[in-house]
N, C-alpha and C positions, 0 to 999 in steps of 0.2 A: 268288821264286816259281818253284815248277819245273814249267814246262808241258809235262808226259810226259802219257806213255798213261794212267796213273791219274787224272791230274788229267783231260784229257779224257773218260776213260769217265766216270765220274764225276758230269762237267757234263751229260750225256747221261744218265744214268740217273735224275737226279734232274730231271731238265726245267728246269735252268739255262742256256739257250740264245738268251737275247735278241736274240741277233742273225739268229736263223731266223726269216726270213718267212713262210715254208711255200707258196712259189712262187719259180718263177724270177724272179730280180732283172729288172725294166723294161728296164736299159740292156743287160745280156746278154743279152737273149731278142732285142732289135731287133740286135744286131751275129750271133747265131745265126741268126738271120731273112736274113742278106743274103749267109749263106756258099753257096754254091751246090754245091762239092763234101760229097757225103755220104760220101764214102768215107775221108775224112781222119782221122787217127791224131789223137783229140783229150785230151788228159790235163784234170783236174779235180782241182788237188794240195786237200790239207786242207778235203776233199770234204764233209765234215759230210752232210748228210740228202742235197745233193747233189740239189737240184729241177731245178738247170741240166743234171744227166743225164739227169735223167729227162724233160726236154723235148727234149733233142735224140735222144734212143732213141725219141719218140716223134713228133717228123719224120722220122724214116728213118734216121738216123747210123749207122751200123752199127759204129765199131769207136772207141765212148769207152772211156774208163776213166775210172776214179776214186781216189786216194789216199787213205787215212785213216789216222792211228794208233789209234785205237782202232774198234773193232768194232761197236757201239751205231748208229754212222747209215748204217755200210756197210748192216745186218741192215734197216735203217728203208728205203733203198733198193729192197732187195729183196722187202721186204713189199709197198710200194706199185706195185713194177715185176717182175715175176715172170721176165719175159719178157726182162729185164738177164741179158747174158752174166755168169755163175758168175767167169769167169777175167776180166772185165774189175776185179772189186771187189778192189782192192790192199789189205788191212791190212798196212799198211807204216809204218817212217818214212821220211817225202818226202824226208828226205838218202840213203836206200839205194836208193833206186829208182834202177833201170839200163834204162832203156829208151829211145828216143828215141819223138818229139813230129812231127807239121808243126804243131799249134796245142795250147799250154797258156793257158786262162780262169783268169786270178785272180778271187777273190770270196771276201775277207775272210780268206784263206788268209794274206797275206804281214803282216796286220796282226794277226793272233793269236800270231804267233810274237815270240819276246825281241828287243831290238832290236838286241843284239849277234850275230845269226844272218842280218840282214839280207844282207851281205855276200855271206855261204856262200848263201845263198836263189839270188841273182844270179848267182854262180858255177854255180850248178846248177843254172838254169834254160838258162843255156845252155846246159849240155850235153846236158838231155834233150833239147834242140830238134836239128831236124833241118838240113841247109843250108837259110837263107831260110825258115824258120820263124818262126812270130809267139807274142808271149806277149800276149795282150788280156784287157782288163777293169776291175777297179775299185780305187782306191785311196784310204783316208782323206783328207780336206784338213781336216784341223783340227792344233791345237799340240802338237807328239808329247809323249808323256806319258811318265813312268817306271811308271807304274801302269797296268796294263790284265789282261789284252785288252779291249775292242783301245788298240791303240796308235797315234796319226795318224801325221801327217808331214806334209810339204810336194812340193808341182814342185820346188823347188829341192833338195831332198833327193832324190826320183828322178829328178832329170835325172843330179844327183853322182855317184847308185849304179849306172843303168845304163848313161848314154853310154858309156864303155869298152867296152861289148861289145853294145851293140845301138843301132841306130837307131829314132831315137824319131819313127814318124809320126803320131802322135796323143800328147795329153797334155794334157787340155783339161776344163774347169768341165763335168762331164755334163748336160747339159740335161733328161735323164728319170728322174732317180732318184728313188724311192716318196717321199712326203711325209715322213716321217720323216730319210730322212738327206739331203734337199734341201738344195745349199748346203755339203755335206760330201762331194761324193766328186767325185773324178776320172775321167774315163773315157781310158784309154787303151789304144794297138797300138803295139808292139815288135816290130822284126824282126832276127832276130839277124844280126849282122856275121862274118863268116868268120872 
């Protein structure tokens, strides 16, 4: 399966997106909820409709972005948020993007990708991050599949991928996630290692 920009546009135009809530995830919005600087440089890779933008653009954030390879939920963004900076909505793909981070939110980003890019994801996550930069958020805990999106994984599988370059202070059973994927995600904070 080749999960490009057609196959994404696609899933989006045809309203095949089961995994859009159509609000910011529970466990993101309380870890958004206790950041106190608004002024932090905060990335949103494989940003889809991209609710957790649109809730910190509407606590005050001033300076997210967002990544998407296809076009379709960047436009969905800015339907619903007008007032989203123009130049924060990247249509990009997340391996070109040159920029750095003080914080990158995973959410469903790392588990839609093949699972042989996992790797590459890791490597380039730390590079958009800044020194002492954090990568926070959610990760599948169910049996990694060859068939997806999404695709699970295990703690023992991302301790494997990121200890080499980030320290792991969080990585823990989420205790608030939506009733549906109760019992299936992880919540964790990454802070990269020098």
């Amino acid at each position: 399966m080749i999960l490009d920009k057609n196959y994404w546009a696609t899933r989006y135009k045809e309203n095949r997106i089961k995994w859009d809530i159509g609000e910011a995830s529970t466990p993101i919005k309380a870890y958004i909820d206790q950041v106190e600087d608004k002024s932090l440089k905060i990335l949103i890779p494989g940003s889809g409709n991209s609710y957790e933008a649109e809730y910190l653009h509407l606590q005050g954030f001033t300076n997210v972005f967002v990544v998407d390879i296809a076009k379709e939920p960047l436009e969905n963004l800015k339907s619903r948020v007008p007032s989203f900076p123009e130049e924060h909505l990247l249509q990009q793909d997340f391996f070109d993007l040159d920029l750095q981070f003080d914080l990158i939110l995973e959410q469903t980003f790392f588990c839609a990708l093949n699972i042989n890019l996992r790797p590459k994801y890791v490597e380039k996550m730390k590079g958009l991050l800044k020194e002492n930069g954090k990568l926070a958020g959610l990760f599948f805990d169910f049996e990694l599949t060859k068939f997806g999106p999404p695709f699970g994984g295990s703690q023992e599988e991302y301790k494997k991928l990121f200890q080499p370059f980030f320290e792991i202070l969080k990585l823990e059973n989420c205790y608030n996630s939506i009733s549906p994927r109760s019992g299936n995600e992880l919540f964790f904070i990454f802070k990269k290692i020098k």
